[in-house]
C-alpha positions in Angstrom: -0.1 -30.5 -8.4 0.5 -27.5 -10.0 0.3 -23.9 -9.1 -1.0 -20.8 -11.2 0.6 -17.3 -10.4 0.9 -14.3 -11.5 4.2 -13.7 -13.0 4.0 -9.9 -12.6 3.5 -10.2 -9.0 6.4 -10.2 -6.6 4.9 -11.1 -3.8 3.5 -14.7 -5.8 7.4 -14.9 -7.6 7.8 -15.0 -3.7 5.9 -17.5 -2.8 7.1 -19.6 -5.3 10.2 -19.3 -4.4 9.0 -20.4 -0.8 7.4 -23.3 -2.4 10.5 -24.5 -4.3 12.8 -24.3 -1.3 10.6 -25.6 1.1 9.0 -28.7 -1.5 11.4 -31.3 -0.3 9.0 -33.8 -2.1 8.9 -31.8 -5.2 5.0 -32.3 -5.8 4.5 -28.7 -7.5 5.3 -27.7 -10.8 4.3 -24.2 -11.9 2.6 -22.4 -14.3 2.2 -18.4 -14.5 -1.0 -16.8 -15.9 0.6 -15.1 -18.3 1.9 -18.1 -20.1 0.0 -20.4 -22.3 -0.1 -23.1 -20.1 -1.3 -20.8 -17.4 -3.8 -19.2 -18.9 -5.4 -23.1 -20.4 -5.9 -24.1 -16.4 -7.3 -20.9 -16.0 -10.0 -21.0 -19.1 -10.5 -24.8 -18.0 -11.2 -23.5 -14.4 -13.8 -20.7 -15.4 -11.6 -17.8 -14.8 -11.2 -14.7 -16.8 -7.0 -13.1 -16.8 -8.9 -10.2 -16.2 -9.0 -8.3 -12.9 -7.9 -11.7 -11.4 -6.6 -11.9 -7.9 -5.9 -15.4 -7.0 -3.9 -18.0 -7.4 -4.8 -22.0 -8.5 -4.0 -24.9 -7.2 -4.8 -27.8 -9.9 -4.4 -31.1 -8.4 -6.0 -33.7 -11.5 -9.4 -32.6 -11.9 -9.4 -30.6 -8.4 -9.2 -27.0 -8.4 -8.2 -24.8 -5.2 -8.2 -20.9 -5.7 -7.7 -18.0 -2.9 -7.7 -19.3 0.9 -8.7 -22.8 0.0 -5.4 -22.9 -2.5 -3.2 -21.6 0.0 -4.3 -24.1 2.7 -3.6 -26.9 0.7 -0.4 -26.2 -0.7 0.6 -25.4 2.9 -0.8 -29.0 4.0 1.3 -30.4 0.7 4.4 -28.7 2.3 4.1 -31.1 5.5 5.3 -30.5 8.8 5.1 -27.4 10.4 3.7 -26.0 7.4 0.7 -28.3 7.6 -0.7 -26.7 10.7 -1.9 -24.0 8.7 -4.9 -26.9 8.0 -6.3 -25.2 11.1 -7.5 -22.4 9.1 -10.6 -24.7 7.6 -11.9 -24.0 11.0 -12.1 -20.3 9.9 -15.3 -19.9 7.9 -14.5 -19.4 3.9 -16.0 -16.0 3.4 -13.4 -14.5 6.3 -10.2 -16.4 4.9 -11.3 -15.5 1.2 -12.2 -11.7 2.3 -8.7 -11.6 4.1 -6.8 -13.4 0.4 -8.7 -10.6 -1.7 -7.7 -7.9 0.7 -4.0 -8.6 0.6 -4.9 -9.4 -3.4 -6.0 -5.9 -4.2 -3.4 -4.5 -2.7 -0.2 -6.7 -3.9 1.2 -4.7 -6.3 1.2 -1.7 -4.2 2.7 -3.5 -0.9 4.9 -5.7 -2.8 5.4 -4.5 -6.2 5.2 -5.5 -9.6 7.7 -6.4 -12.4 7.7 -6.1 -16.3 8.8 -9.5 -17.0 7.6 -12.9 -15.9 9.8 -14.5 -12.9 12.8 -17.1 -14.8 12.9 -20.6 -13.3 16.3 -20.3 -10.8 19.1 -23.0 -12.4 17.7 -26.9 -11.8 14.7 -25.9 -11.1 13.2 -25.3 -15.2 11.0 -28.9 -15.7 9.2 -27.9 -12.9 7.9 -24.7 -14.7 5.3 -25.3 -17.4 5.1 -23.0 -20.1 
């Protein structure tokens, strides 16, 4: 499975650093939008780099973005994180209204950096670009 992020965002360099501690199975690799490979699974999925405010999940032909992609990587992670499968039972427009929300408003809650995030030491095949 791999997940597309923005590389500018810290809150999404901090979910990926969630996701690579917390991956004890090692099923996600990683691809930022602003890198080639990114920005392919992006253009494959219909998606324009700009104004975007979600992240992908890519699993084969599959492709998750907003609420949806955040409940299945959190079903991925396994136990407790796969509880958060509870949230189907919240109708999509509400969780994706809620995603877009927090999506708008990232780089001003969370900030933004100049450079992409670098893949911590061990952790470099996973990221693809």
């Amino acid at each position: 499975m791999i997940v597309v992020f923005d590389g500018h965002c810290l809150l999404c360099n901090g979910s990926v650093r969630f996701l690579l501690e917390h991956d004890r199975k090692r099923v996600f690799q990683f691809a930022s939008i602003q890198g080639e490979h990114g920005r392919a699974l992006l253009a494959k999925a219909g998606l324009s780099l700009d104004g975007l405010q979600t992240m992908l999940l890519v699993d084969g032909e599959r492709v998750w973005q907003q609420s949806g992609a955040v409940i299945r990587i959190a079903h991925a992670l396994g136990w407790p994180w796969r509880a958060a499968w509870l949230l189907w039972l919240v109708p999509a427009p509400l969780r994706d209204a809620a995603y877009r929300f927090v999506g708008r408003r990232r780089y001003r809650w969370f900030g933004r950096s100049d450079t992409c995030m670098l893949a911590p030491p061990g952790e470099r095949a996973r990221f693809l670009d």
